[in-house]
Structure formats: C-alpha cells, structure tokens
VODREN-41775 format. One record per residue (C-alpha): residue number from 1; z, x, y. Coordinates in nm, 4 decimals. Each point is the difference from the previous one (the first is absolute). Example, Ala and Ser with C-alpha at 12.3 -4.5 7.8 and 13.67 -1.06 7.14 Angstrom:
BEGIN
@num 1	pz 0.7800	px 1.2300	py -0.4500 .
@num 2	pz -0.0660	px 0.1370	py 0.3440 .
END
This chain:
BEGIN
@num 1	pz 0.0000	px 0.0000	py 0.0000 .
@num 2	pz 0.0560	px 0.2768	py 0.2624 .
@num 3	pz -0.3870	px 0.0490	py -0.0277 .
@num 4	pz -0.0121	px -0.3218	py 0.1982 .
@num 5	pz 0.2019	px 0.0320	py 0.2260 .
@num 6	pz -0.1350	px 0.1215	py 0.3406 .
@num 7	pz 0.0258	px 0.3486	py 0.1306 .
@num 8	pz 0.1311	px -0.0967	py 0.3494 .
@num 9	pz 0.2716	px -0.2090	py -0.1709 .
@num 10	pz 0.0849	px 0.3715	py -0.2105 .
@num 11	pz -0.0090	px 0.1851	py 0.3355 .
@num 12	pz 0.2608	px -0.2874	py 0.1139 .
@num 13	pz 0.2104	px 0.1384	py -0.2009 .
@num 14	pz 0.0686	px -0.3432	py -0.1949 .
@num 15	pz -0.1448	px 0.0663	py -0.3221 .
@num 16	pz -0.0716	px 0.4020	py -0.1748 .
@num 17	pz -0.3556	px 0.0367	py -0.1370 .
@num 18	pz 0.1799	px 0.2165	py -0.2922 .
@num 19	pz 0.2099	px -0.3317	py -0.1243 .
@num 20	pz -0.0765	px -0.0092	py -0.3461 .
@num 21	pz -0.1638	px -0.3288	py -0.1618 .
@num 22	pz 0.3091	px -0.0977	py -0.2050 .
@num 23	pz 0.2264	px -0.0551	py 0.3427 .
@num 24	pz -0.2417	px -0.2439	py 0.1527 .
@num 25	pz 0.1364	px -0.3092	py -0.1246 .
@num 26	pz 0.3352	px 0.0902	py 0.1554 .
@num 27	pz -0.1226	px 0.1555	py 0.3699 .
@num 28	pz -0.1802	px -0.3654	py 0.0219 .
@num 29	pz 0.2911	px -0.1761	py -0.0060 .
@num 30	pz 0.1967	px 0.2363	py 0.2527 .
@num 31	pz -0.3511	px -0.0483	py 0.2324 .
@num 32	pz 0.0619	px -0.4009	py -0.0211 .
@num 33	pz 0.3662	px 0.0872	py 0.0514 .
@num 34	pz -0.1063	px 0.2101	py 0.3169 .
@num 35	pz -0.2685	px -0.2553	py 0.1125 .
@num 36	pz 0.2868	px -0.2677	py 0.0118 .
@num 37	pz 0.2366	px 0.1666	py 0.1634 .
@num 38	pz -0.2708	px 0.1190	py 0.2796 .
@num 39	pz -0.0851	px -0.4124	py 0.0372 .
@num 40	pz 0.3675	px -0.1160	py 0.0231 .
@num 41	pz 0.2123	px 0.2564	py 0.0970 .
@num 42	pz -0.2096	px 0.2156	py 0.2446 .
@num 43	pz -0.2278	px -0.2631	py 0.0948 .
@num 44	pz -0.3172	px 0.2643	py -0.0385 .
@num 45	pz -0.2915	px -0.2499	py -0.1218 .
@num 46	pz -0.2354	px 0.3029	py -0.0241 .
@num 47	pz 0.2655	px 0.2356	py -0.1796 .
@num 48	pz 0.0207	px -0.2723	py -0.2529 .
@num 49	pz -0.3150	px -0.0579	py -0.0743 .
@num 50	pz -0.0568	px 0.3337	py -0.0630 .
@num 51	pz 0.2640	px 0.0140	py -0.2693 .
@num 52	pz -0.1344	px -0.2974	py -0.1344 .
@num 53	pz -0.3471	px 0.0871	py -0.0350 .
@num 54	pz 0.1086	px 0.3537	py -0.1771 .
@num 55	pz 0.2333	px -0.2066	py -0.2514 .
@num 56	pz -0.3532	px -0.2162	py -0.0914 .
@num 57	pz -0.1876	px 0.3633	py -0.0805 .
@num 58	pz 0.2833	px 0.1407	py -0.2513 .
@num 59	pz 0.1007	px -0.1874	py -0.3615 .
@num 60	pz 0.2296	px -0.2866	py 0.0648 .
@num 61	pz 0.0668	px -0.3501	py -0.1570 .
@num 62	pz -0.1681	px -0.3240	py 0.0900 .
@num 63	pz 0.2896	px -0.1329	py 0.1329 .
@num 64	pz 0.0796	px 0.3813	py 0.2329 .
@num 65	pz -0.3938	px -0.1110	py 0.0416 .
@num 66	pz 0.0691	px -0.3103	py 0.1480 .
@num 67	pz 0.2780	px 0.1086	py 0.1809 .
@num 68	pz -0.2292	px 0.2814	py 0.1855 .
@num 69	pz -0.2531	px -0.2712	py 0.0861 .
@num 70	pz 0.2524	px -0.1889	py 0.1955 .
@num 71	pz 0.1421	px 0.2962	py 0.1600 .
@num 72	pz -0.3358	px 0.0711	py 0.1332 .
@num 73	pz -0.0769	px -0.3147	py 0.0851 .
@num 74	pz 0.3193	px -0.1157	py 0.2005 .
@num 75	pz -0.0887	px 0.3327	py 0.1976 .
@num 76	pz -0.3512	px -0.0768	py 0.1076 .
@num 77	pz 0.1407	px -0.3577	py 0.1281 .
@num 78	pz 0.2143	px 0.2319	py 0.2178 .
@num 79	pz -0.3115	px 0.1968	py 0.0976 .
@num 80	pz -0.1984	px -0.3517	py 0.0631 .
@num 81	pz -0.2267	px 0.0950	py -0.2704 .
@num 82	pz 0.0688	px -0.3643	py -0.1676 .
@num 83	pz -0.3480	px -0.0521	py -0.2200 .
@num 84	pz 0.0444	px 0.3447	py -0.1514 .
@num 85	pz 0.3598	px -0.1455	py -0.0664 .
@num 86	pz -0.0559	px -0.2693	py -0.1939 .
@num 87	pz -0.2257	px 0.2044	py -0.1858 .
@num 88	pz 0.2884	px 0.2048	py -0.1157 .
@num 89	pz 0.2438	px -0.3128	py -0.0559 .
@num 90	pz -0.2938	px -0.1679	py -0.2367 .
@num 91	pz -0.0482	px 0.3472	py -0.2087 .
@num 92	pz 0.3864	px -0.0294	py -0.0422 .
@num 93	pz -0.0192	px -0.3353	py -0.1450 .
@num 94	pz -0.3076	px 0.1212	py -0.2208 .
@num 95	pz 0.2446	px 0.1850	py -0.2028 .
@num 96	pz 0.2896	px -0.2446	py -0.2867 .
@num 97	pz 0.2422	px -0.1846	py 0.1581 .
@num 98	pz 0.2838	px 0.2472	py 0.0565 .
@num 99	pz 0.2856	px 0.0647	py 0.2426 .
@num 100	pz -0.1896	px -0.0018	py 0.2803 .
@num 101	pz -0.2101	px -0.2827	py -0.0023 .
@num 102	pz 0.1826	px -0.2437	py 0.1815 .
@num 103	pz 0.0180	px 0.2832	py 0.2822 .
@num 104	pz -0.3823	px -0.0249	py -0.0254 .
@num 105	pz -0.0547	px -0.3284	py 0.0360 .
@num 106	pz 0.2503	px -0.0391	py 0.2947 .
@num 107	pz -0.2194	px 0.2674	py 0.2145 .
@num 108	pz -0.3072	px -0.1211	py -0.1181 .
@num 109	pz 0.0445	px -0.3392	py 0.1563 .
@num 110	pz 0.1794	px 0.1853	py 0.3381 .
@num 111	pz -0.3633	px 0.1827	py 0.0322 .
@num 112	pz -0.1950	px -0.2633	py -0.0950 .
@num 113	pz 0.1901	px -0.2105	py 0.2881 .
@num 114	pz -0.0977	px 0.2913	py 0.2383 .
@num 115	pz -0.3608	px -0.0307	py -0.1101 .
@num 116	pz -0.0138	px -0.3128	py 0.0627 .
@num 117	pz -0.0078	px -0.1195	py -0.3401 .
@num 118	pz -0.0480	px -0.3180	py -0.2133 .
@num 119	pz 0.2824	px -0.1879	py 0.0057 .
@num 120	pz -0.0156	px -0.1050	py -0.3750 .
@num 121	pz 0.0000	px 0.3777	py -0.1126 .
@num 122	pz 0.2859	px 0.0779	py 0.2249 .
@num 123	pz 0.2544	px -0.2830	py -0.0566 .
@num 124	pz -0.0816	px 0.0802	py -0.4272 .
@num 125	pz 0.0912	px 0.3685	py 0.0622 .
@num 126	pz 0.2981	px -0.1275	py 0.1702 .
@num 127	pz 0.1190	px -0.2202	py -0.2819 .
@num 128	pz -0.0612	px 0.2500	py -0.2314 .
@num 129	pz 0.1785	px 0.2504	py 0.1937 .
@num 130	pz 0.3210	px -0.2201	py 0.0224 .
@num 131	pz -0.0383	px -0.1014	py -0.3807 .
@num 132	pz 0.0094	px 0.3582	py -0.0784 .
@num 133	pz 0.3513	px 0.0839	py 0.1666 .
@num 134	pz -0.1700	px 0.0878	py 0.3478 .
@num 135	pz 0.2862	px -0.0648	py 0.2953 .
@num 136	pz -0.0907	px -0.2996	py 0.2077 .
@num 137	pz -0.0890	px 0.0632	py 0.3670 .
@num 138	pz -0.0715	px -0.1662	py 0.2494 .
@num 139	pz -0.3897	px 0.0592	py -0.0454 .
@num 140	pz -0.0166	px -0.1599	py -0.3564 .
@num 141	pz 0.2243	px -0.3573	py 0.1599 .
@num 142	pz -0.2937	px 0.0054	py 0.2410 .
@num 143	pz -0.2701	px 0.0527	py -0.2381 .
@num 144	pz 0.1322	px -0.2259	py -0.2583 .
@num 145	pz 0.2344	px -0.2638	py 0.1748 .
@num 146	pz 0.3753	px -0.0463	py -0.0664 .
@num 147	pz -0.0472	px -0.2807	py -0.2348 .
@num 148	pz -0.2761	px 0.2724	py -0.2153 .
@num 149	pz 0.1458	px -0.0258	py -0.3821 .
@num 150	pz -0.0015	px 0.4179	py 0.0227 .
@num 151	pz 0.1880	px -0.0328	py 0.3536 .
@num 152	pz 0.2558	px -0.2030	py -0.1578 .
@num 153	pz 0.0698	px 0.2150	py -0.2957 .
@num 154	pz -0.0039	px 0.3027	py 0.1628 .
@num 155	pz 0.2517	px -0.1833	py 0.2474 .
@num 156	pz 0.1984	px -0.0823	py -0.2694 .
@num 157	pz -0.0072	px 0.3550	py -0.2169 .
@num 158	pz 0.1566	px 0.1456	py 0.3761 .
@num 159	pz 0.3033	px -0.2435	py 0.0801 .
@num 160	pz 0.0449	px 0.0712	py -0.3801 .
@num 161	pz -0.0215	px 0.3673	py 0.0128 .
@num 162	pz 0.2416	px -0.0279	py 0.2757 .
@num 163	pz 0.2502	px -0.1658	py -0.1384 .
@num 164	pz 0.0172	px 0.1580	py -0.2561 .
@num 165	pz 0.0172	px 0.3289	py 0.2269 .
@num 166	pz 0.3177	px -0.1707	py 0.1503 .
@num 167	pz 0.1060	px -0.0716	py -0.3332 .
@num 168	pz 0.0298	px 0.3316	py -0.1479 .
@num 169	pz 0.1695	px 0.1263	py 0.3188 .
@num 170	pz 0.2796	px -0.2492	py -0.0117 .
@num 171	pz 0.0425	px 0.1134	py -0.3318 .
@num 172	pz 0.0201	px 0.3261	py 0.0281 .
@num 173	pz 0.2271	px -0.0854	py 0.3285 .
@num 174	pz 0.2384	px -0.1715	py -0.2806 .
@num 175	pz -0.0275	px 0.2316	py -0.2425 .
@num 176	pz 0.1467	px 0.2437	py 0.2226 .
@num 177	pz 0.2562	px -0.1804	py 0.0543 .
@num 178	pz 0.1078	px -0.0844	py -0.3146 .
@num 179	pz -0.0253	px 0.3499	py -0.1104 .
@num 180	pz 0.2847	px 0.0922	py 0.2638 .
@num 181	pz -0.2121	px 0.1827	py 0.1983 .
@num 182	pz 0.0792	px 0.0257	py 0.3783 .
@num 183	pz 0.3421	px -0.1126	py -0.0890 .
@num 184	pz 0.3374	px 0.1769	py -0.0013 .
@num 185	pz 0.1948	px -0.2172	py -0.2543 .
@num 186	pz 0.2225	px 0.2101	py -0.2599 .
@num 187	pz 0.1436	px -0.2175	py -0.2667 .
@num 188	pz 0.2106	px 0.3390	py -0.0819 .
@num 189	pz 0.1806	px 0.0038	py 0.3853 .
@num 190	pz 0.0100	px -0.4100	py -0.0380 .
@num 191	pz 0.2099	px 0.0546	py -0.3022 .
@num 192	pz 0.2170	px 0.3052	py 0.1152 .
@num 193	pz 0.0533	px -0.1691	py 0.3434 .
@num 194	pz 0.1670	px -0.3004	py -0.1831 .
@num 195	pz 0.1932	px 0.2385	py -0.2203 .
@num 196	pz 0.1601	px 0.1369	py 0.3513 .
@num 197	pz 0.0869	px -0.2972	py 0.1302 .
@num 198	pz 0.1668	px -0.0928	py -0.3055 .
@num 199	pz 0.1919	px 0.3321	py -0.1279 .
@num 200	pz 0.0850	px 0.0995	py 0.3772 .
@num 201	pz -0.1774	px 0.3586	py 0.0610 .
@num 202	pz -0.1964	px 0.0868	py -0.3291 .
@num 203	pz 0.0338	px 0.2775	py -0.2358 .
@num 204	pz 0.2131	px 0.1932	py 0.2665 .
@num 205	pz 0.2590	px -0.2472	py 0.0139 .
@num 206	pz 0.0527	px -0.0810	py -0.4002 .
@num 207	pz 0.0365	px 0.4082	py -0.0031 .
@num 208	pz 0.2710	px 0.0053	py 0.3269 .
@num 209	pz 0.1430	px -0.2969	py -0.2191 .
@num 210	pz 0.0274	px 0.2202	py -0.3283 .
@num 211	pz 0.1237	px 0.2828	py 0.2140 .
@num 212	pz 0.3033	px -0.1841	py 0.1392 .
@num 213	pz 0.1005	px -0.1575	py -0.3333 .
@num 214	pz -0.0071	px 0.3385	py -0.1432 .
@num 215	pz 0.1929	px 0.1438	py 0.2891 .
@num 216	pz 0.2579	px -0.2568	py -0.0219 .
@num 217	pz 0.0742	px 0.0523	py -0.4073 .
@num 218	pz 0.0230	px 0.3561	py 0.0485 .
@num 219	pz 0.2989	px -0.0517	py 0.2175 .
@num 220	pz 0.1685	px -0.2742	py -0.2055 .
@num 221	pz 0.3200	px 0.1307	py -0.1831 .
@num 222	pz 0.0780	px -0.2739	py -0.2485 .
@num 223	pz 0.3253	px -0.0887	py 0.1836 .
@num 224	pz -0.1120	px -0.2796	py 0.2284 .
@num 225	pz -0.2722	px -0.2406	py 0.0415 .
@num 226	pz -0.2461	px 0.1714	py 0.3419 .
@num 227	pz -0.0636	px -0.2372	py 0.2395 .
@num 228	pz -0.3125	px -0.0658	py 0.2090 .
@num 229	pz -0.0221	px 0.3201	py 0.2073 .
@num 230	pz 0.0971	px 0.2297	py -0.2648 .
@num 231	pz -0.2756	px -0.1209	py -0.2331 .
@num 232	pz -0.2412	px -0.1082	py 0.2898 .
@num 233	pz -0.0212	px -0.3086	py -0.1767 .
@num 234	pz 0.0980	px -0.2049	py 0.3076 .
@num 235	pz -0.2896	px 0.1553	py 0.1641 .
@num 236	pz -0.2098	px -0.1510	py -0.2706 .
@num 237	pz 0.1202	px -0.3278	py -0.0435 .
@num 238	pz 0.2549	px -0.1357	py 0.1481 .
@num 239	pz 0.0289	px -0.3328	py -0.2122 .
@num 240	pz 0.0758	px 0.2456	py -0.3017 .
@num 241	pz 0.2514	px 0.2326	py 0.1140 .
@num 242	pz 0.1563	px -0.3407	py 0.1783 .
@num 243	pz -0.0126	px -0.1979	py -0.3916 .
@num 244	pz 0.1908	px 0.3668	py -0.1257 .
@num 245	pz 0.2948	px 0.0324	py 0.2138 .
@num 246	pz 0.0242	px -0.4157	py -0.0718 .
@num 247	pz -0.0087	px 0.0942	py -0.3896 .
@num 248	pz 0.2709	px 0.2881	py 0.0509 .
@num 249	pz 0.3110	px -0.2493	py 0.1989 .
@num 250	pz -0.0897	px -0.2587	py -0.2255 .
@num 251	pz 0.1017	px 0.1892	py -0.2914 .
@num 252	pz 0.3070	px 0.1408	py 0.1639 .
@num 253	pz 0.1143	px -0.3712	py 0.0943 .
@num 254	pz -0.0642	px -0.1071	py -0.4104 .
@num 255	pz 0.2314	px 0.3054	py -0.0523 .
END
C-alpha cells in the first residue's frame, strides 16, 4: 500500500515510503483516527481530508472503508465542495451495513438538503438514519415532522436513555451510601461509648478499682472489720459499705 500513497504526503512526513506491506492495515486506521480528530477537534477540513484520503489508499476493512468515506465527505461540506460530498457519503453506503451506516445516511440527507435535493430521498435517509440509532436533531424533526413514526421512536429511545442515565446514578448515589462511604459511624466507639457511661471511666477505672481493693486487704490485720476509707470501699459504693457497718451493730445487738 505505501506504493500508493503519494510522494508529497511521504515528504509530509505523515506516512514513511519504507513502511512495510504487513503494517498497512494498522497505519489506516491511525490515518482515520487522525482524519477525525483534525474534523472535530482542530476543526482543519483540509487536514482531515487528507488523512482520510491516505486511510482509502492503504488495506483497511469495509467498515474503516466506510468510515474514511464519511470523514472525507463531512470535510468537503466544510470546504463547500457538497456534490463531491455526497459522492463520498453514497460510496460509504455502497459497502454492508456496518457501524457506520446510520452516520451515513444522516449526512447524506444534510448534503442532499444543501443541494437542494428531492425531498422524498432526504426525509428516507432521515428515517433510516434515526432507525439506525442516529441522535435526533433538530434537522431530522424538520425534515420528517414531530408526529414522523422514526421521530417518535427516536424521541422515545432518548427520554429512555435518560432515565435510565438518572437511574444508574441514583443508584450508585445509594449504593454509596449504604456501603458507609462518606460516613463516620463506628459501631466499635457506639459500643465502647455505652460501656463508659455505664462502668464510670473504662478500663482505667475497673484497674484504679482493683488497685484500691488490693491496697485496702494488704493493710487489713484480721482484728477488726475496715471501714469505708480504709478499704476505699466507701469511695466505691456507698450503699455497700452503708449495708456493712448495718450488718456489723446488728449482730452486736443479737449478742
């Protein structure tokens, strides 16, 4: 294929007259890649024809075929060459119906409106453009009429599309959500916070607790009963070390 290709295009610097023939197929595709990118991004009609013309010399699918064709042809409507553009948008829908179809059908009838086309031919490459997944604009509703069968169900297949759009956001809105994300809540400091309010000061106090019991058996000699501040039990609880000393007179009154 680089035999085809033209020598000013090689002096470009675009293509290299020394690519062999087995990397053809794949340099087409990066052409069509470049052509597009020229057309939408850069807005250079003449750049993108270029590319698209060199991606029709090397070895490429029908449908990288097809694709090329409309490339080229969406540029020379740009360039107000608009016969030689709907040549290019009829080769494209020479080749099997493919991705790109519907895309050729939809800028067939947008030059043929420029030419001053018939209107039979135009409003069918409308509907067929719609039928095949083609966005509705505001072209086609003129073309066709809002109460067109392919108006309405391309109507439809958008309000659908966009629900469910809105759909799978609020989902994914919940989801996130329910997964605790954003959030702060700790079931573990729910649960230890209750166990503080309900044992006084946590592990440190049960061990001050321990302490002072311990402290007050170590000084106990046998020979009397301690009272509150000896033991620190008063400190504790004062209902208990109260019910004790009740215990102790009690006996010595039975006595």
């Amino acid at each position: 294929c680089s035999q085809d290709i033209d020598a000013d295009d090689t002096a470009a610097g675009s293509v290299s007259s020394t690519d062999p023939q087995g990397e053809c197929h794949g340099h087409g595709k990066s052409l069509i890649a470049m052509a597009r990118l020229a057309l939408t991004s850069h807005e250079d009609a003449n750049e993108a024809l270029r590319y698209a013309n060199l991606s029709l010399k090397s070895e490429i699918d029908d449908d990288r075929k097809m694709e090329a064709h409309i490339l080229a042809g969406r540029s020379k409507i740009v360039m107000g060459k608009t016969e030689a553009a709907i040549d290019d948008f009829r080769q494209a829908l020479d080749f099997h119906i493919g991705e790109a179809t519907g895309e050729a059908h939809y800028h067939l009838a947008i030059a043929l409106q420029a030419a001053g086309g018939d209107a039979h031919a135009i409003e069918n490459h409308f509907e067929q453009a719609l039928n095949m997944g083609m966005p509705l604009t505001s072209e086609a509703i003129n073309a066709l009429g809002e109460e067109n069968v392919a108006v309405r169900r391309s109507a439809n297949r958008q309000q659908w599309a966009e629900y469910e759009r809105a759909q799978a956001a609020s989902m994914q809105q919940r989801g996130g959500i329910m997964s605790g994300g954003g959030s702060s809540f700790d079931g573990n400091s729910v649960f230890a916070s209750q166990q503080e309010d309900e044992y006084g000061a946590g592990e440190g106090a049960g061990a001050s607790q321990l302490d002072m019991l311990a402290e007050g058996a170590s000084q106990y000699d046998g020979s009397s009963v301690p009272d509150g501040e000896e033991s620190g039990v008063e400190g504790l609880n004062p209902d208990l070390s109260g019910q004790g000393a009740a215990s102790s007179r009690a006996r010595t009154t039975s006595s």
